[in-house]
MARKOLNU-290356 format. One record per residue: x, y, z of N, C-alpha, C, O in turn. Coordinates in steps of 0.1 Angstrom, whole numbers, plus 5000, padded with zeros to 4 digits. Each point is the difference from the previous one (the first is absolute). Last residue first. Example, Ala and Ser with C-alpha at 12.3 -4.5 7.8 and 13.67 -1.06 7.14 Angstrom:
BEGIN
512849785071500950115000499250115008500550115001
499849324998499150125000500950125000501050005007
***
This chain:
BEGIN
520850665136501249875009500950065004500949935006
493650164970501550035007500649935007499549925009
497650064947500149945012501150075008501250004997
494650094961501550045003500049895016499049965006
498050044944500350025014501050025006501049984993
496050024950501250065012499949935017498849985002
498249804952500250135002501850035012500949935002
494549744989500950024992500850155002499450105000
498649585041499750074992500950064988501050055005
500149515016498650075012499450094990499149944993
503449784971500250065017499050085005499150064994
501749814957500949935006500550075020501050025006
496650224953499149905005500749875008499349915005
503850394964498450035003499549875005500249894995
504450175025499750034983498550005000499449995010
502850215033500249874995499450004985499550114995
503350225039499050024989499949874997501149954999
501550285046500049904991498649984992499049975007
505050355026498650024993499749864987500749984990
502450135058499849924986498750034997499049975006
504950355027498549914998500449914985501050014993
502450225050499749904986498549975003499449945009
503350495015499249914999499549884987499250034991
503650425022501049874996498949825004500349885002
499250624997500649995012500549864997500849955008
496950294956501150055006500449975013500750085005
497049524966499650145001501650085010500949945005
498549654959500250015011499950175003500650094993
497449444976500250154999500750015015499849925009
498749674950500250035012500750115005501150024995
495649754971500950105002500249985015499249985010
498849624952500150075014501150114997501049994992
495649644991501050084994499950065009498950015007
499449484982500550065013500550154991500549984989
496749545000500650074995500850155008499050074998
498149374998500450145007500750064996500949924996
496849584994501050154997499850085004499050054994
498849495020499250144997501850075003500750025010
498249384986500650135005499850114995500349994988
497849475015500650144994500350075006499749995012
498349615006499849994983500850094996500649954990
498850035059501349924997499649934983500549894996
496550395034499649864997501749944993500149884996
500650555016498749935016500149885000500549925009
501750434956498650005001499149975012498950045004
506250154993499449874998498650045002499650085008
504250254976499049995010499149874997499350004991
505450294993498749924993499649935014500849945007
502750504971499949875013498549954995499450054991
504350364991499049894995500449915010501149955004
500450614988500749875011498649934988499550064991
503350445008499249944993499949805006501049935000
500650615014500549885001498749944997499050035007
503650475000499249954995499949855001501249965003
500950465026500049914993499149925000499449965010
502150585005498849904999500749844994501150034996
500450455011499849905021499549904992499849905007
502750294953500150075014500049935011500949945006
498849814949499450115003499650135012499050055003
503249514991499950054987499650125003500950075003
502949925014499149864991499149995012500249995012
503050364991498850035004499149894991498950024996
505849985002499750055016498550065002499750085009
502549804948500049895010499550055011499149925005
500250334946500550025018499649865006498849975002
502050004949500050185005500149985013501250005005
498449554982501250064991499950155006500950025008
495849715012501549975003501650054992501250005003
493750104987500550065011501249995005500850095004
497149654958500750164996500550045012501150045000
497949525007501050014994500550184999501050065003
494349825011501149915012501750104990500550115003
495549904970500450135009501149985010500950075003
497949564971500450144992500450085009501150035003
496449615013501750004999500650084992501250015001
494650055003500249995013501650035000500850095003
496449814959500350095000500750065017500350125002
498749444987501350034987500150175007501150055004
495449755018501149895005501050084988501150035006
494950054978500150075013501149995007500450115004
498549624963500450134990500350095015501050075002
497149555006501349934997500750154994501250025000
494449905010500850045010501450005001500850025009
496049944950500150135008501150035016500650105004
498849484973500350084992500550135006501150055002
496049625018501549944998500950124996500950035007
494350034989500750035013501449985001500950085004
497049784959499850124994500550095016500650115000
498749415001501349994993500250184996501150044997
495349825026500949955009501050034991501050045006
495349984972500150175012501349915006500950095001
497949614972500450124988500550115014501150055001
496749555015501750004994500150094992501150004996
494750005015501050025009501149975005500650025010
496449914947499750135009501550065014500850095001
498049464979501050094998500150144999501050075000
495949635027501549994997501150054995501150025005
494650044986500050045010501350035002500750114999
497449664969500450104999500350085008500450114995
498649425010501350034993500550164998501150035000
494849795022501450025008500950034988500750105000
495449904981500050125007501249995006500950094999
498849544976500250174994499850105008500750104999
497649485019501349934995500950184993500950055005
494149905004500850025010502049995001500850065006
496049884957500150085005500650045012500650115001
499349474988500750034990500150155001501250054998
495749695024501749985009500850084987501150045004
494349974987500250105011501649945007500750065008
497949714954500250134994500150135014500550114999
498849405006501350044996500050124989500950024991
495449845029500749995010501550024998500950045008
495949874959499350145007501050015007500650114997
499749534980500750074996499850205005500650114999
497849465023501350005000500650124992501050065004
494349814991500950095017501150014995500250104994
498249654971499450184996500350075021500350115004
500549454987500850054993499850154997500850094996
496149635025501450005006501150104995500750085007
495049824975499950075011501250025009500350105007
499349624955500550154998499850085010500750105001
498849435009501450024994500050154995501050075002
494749785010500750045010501350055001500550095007
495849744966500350115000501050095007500350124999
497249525007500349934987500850124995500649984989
496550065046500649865001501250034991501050025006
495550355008500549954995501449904997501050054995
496650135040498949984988500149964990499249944993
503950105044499249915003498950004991499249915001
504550374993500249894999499149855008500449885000
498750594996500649924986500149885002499349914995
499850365045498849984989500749964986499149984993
504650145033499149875007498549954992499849894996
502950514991500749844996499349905002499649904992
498850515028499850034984500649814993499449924993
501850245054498750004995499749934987499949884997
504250305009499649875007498749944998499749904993
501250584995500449854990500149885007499749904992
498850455040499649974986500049954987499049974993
503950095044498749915003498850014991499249914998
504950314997500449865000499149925006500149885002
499250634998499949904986500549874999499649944990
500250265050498850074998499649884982499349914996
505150165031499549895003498449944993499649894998
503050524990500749924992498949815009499549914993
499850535022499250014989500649874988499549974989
502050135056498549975005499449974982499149934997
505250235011500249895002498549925004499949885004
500850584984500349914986499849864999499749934991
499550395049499049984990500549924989499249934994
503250175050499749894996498950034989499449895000
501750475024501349924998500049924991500850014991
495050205022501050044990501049954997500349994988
497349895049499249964988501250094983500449964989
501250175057500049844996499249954990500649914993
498550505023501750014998499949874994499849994988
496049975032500150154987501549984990500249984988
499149865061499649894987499850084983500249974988
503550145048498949995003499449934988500549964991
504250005025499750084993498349945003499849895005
505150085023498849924994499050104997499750095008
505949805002498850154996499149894994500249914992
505050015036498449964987499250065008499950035012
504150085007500649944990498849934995500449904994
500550455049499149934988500649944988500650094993
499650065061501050004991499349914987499849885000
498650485042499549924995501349964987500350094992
497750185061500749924986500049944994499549895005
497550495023499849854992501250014994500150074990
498550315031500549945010499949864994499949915008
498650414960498949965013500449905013499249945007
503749984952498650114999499449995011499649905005
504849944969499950045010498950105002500150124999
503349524961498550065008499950035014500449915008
503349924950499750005018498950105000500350124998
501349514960499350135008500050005014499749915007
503749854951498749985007499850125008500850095001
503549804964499250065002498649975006499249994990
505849735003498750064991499550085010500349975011
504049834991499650114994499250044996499950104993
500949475028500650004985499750134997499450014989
499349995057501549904998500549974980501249994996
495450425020500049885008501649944994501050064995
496250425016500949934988500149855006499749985012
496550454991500849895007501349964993500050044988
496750445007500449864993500949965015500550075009
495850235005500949984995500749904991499749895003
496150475022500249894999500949994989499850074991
497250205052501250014989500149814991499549905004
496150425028501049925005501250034988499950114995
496950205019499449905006500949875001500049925010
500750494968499750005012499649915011499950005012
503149954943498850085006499950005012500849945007
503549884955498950035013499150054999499950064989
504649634985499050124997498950015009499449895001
506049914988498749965009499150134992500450094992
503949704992499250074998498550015003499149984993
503849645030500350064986498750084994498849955000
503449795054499050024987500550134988500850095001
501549705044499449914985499450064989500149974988
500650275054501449974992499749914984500350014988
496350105054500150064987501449984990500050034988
497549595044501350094998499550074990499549954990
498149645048499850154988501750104998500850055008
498049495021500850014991499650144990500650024989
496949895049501450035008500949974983501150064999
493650115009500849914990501250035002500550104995
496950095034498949904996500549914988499549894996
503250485027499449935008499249914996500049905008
502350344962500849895006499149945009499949884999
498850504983499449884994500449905003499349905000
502450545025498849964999499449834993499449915006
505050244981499849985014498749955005499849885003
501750314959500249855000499249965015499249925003
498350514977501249985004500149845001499049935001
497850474973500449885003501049945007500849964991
497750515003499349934998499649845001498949965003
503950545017500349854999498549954993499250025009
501750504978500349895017499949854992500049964988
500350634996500249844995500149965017500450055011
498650484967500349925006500249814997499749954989
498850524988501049985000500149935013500550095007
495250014973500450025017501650035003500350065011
497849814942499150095010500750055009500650114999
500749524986500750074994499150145006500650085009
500649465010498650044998500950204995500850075006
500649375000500750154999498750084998499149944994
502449575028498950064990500550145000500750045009
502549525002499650105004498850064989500049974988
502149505029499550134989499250135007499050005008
505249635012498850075000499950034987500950024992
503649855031498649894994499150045004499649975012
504150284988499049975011499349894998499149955007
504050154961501250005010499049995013500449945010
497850054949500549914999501149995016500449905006
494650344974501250045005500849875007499549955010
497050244948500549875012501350025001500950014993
494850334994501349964997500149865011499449965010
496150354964500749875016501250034989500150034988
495650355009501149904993500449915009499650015012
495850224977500950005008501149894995499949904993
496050114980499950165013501750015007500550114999
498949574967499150124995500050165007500150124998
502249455014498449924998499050144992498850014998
507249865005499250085003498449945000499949894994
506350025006498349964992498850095008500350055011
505949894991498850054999498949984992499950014988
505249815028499449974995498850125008500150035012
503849935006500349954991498949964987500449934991
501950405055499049914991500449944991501150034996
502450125031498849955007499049914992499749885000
504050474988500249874997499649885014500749915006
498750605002500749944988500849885001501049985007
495550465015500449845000500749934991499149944993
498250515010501950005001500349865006501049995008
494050064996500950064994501350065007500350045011
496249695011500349934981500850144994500449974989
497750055054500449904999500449934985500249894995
497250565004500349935017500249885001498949945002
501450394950498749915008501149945012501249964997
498850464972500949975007499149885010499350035009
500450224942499450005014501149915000500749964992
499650414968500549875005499450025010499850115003
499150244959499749965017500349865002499149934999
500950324957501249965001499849995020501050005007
494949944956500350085005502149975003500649924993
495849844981500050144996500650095010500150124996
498849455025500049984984499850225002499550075008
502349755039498849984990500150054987500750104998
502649575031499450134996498950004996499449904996
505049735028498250044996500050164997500750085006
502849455001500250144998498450034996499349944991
504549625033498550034996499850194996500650085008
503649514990499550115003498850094996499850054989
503449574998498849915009499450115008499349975010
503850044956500849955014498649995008499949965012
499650184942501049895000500449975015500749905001
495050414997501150024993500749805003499649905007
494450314998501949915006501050024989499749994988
494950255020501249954992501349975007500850075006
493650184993501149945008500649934993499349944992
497350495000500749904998501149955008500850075006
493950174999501550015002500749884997499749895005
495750244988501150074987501249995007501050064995
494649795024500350165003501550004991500750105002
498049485000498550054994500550165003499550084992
505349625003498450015007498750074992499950044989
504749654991499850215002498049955003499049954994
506649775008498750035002499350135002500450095007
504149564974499050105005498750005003499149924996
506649874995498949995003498850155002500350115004
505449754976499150075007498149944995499549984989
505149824996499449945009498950075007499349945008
503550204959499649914993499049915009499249914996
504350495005498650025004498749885003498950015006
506650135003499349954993498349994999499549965010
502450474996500149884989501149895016500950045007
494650325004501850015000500549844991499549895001
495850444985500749935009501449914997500649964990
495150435012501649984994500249885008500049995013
495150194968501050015011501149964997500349974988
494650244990501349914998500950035014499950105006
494550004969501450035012501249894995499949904993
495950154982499150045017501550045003500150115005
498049784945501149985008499950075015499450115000
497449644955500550125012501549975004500849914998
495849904958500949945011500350165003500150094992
496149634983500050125001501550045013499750005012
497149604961501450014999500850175007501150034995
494349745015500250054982501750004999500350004988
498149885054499849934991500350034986500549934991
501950335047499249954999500049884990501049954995
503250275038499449924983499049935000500049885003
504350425026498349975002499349954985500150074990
505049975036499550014992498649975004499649925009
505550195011498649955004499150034990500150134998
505549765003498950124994499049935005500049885000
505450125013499149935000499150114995500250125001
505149975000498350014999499249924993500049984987
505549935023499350024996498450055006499649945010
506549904996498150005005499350104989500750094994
503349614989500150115009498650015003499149954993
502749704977501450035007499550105011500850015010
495849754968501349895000501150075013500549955011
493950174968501550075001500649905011499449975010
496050114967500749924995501850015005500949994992
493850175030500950074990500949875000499949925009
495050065012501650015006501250004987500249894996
493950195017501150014990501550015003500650115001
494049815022501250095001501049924987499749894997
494650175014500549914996501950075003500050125000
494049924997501250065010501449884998499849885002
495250184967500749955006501450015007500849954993
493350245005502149974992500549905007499749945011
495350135000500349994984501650014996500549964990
498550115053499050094996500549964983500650074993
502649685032499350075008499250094993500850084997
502649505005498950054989498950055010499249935006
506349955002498449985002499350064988500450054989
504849855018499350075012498849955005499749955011
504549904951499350055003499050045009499149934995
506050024984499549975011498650074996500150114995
504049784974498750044999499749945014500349885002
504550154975499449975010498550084998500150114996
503650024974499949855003499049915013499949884999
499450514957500549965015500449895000499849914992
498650184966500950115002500749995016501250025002
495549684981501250004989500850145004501150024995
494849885029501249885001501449994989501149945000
495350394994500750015015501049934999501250034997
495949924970501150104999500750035013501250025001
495149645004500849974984501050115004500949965008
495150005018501650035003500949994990501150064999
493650015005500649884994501250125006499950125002
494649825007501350025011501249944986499849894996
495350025002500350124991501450055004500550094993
497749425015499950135007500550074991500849954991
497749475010501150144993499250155003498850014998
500849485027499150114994501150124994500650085007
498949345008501250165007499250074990499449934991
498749595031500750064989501050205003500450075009
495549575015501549904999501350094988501049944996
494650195026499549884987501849964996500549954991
498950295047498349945001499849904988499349904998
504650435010500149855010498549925000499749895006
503150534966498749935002499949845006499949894995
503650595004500349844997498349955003499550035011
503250364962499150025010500049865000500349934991
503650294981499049955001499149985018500650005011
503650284953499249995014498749915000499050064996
505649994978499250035000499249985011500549935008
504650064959499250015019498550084995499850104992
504149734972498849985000499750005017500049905006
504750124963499349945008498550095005500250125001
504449794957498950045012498949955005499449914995
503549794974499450204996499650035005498849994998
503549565003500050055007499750165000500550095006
499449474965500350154995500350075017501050074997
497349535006500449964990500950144993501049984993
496049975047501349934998500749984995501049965004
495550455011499949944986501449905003501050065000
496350185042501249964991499549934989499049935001
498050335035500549904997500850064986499850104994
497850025062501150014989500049914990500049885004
496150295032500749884997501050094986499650094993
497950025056500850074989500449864994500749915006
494950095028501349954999500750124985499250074994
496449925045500550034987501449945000500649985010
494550025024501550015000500449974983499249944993
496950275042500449944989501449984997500850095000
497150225033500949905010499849884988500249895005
498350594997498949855004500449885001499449905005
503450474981499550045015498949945006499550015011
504449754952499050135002499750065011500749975010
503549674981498850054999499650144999500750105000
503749494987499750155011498049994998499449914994
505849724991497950064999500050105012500650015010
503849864952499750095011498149945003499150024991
503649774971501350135004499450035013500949995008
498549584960498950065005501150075009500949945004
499849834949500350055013499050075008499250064995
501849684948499650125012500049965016499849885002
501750034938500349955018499550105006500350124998
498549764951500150075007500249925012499549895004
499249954948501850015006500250105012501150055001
494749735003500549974988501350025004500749955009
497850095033499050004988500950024986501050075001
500649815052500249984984498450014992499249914998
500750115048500950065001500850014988500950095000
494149885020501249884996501050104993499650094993
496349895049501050104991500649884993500149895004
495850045026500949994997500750074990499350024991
497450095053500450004987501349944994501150045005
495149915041501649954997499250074982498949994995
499449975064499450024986501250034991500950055006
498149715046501150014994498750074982499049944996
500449915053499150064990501150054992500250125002
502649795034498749914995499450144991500450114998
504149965031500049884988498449954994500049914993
501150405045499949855004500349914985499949884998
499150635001501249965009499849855003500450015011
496750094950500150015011501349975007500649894997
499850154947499149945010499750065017500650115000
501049974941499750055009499349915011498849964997
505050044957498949905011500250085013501050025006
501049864943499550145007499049975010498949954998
504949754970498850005007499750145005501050065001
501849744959500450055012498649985005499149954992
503949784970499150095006500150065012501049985007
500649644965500750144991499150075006499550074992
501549515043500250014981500450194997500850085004
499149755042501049924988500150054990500950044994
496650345032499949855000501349964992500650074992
498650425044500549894983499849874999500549935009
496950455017500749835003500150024988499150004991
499150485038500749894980500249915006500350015012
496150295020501849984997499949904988499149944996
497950335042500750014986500749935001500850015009
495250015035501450004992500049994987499049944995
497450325039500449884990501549984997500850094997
496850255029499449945010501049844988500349895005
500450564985498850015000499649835001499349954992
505250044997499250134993498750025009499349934992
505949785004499549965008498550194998500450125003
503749574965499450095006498949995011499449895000
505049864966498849995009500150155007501050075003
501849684953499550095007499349995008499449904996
502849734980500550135000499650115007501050075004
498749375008499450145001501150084996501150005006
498049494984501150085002499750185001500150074990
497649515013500949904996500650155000501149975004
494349865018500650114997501449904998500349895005
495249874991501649985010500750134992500250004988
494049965013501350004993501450015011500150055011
494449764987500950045003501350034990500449934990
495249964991499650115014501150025009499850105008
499549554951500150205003500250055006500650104997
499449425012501250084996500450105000501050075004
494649775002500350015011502050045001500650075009
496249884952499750095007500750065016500150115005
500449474963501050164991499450135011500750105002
497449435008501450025007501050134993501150055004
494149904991500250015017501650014997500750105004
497849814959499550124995500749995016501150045001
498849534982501650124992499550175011500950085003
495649595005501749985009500450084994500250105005
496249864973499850095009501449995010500550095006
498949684957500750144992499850065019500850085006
498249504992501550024995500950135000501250045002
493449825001501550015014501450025000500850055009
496549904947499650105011500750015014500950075004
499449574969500950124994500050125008500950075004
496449615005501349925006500750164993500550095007
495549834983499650055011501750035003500450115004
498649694957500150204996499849995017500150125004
499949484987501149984998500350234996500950074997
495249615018501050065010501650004995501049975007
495250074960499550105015501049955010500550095007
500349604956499350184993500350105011500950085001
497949455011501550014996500350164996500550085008
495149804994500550015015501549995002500650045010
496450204942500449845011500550065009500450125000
496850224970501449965005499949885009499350005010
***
């Protein structure tokens, strides 16, 4: 090989070694763009970032945002839509997600299954756990833990007009399903929360923000010391396994409830943190979740997006980028290591042509170019299909919501003809809304979708129970606000 030869493969070489520093150094951070879920487990945080495109992220890091380890979900496999419903864990503190998925095209049921999340090689692990039949008969699946091989999980009944029984279920691997107990609860239900400790006692919030505990199998209600007969205080419950937290909105505190003992105290207060961060508000934050050690929250910012409040070890912390470790990050970027990997390879490859060969060079040309335009050409089909991929689900949503909106005003009408004086439906009224949420970068805007009850209890208290559409909010599913 000539001296032209050798620095024209050295040159390439640098080339490729730049592409590799600057895809690496990309890897390794991400700008969170819209938290659905976050958890706070055994010393790590959980949580989904919806990206722009058609994905989600699964990303466990340190309260500080670092050592970030990340699974990507994509959220359209073929004609299937899926959802990530709930992550809970085990008693080794593994964490699992329930994913749901939709056929778009037929809309034929739906698909809940349990997968284990493998943060070491970047992927989700299918579990012998499937909900399939549940989900089709309930409407609400809360699940607990995975304790001695089952899985502890609660079942909230499909009822509109009157309260109903919740069911506690047990469901190993083989498919082997129990039933442990059931409770009643007062309609509307759609917002009740739970939790059932390592000694079998269950805890659970009704619609007004009222905390209620027993032990499974028995009819013995406790009476916990400062948390019970409180109504329309809490507003939210999360647990670390052992003990539960409420946030108490009217103290600005989180209380720990230690079920054992039937008592509760102050775990966190505004007050206290105020001292070291005079702007700390619990009012801001959104479906917080705790331990003992610290809690951590969605933020909302100015276009509605979602970022993290962290609080560990007397550390706050407001996170909007997650930097992933070199492991996490080598994965990120492998296509993009393996795409540079081969364009220095044909580089290469050209170069020795065309200095060995003179005379030769016009096909050398011609034989890239046509290389190069069979990967823009592929590339060129994947967006396309993509795309319409997601004009199909947007137009198969259009549809559905629009059918929802008809049957609304159906009922709106029948009530008004039989009994005006109770449109529509007694205390409740229904109300279907659409708002859209600027991206940041002022390219687009993220649809929203809003279904809401709004209920009034016998003293004449107005709640709003509001459902957002799948995957369009903090978490999919129910909350309530009192006003």
């Amino acid at each position: 090989m000539n001296k032209k030869g050798l620095y024209g493969i050295l040159c390439i070489l640098l080339m490729a070694l730049a592409g590799f520093a600057a895809a690496s150094l990309y890897g390794r951070s991400i700008k969170l763009n819209y938290i659905e879920q976050i958890h706070l487990q055994g010393g790590y945080l959980y949580y989904v970032d919806r990206e722009d495109k058609d994905s989600l992220k699964i990303i466990r890091s340190d309260p500080q945002g670092k050592n970030g380890e990340m699974i990507i979900f994509q959220k359209h496999v073929g004609e299937q839509y899926r959802i990530i419903n709930q992550i809970f864990y085990d008693e080794e503190n593994n964490a699992y997600v329930i994913i749901e998925e939709t056929n778009v095209t037929s809309w034929n049921g739906v698909s809940s299954k349990i997968y284990r999340c493998d943060f070491d090689h970047g992927r989700l692990e299918e579990t012998g756990y499937d909900l399939t039949e549940d989900r089709r008969k309930y409407a609400k699946i809360s699940i607990q833990r995975i304790r001695d091989g089952k899985l502890f999980y609660i079942c909230v009944p499909d009822s509109d007009t009157s309260s109903g029984n919740a069911c506690l279920f047990t469901l190993d691997a083989n498919g082997r399903k129990e039933k442990q107990d059931e409770i009643h609860l007062e309609y509307p239900n759609l917002n009740a929360q739970f939790f059932l400790n390592k000694d079998n006692i269950l805890l659970w919030t009704d619609y007004a923000g009222q905390i209620y505990a027993k032990e499974l199998g028995t009819e013995n209600y406790l009476e916990i010391e400062g948390i019970t007969g409180k109504k329309g205080v809490v507003k939210s419950i999360c647990n670390d396994g052992k003990y539960a937290y409420v946030l108490d909105y009217a103290s600005e505190c989180i209380r720990c409830i230690d079920l054992r003992e039937q008592t509760s105290q102050v775990q966190f207060s505004a007050e206290e943190i105020q001292k070291r961060y005079p702007d700390f508000t619990f009012r801001e934050l959104h479906n917080l979740d705790c331990i003992q050690q610290g809690f951590c929250a969605g933020v909302q910012d100015e276009q509605g997006m979602l970022s993290i409040c962290s609080y560990f070890n007397d550390r706050h912390e407001d996170i909007d980028r997650i930097y992933l470790t070199f492991r996490s990050g080598f994965l990120r970027m492998f296509w993009v290591y393996v795409v540079i990997l081969i364009t220095a390879v044909l580089l290469s490859v050209y170069w020795l042509f065309r200095v060995k060969y003179h005379f030769q060079s016009i096909l050398v040309n011609l034989g890239l170019i046509f290389l190069l335009g069979l990967v823009v050409m592929d590339e060129f089909l994947e967006s396309w299909i993509d795309q319409s991929m997601c004009v199909q689900l947007e137009s198969t949503q259009t549809l559905s919501l629009s059918a929802l909106g008809k049957v609304l005003k159906e009922d709106i009408i029948k009530n008004i003809e039989t009994n005006a004086e109770e449109l529509p439906s007694g205390n409740r009224a229904l109300v279907l809304s659409h708002y859209e949420a600027d991206d940041g970068a002022g390219t687009s805007s993220l649809p929203l979708y809003s279904y809401s009850v709004l209920c009034a209890d016998e003293e004449g208290q107005l709640y709003v129970i509001q459902r957002r559409s799948g995957g369009m909010g903090l978490y999919p599913g129910c909350f309530k606000i009192c006003l």
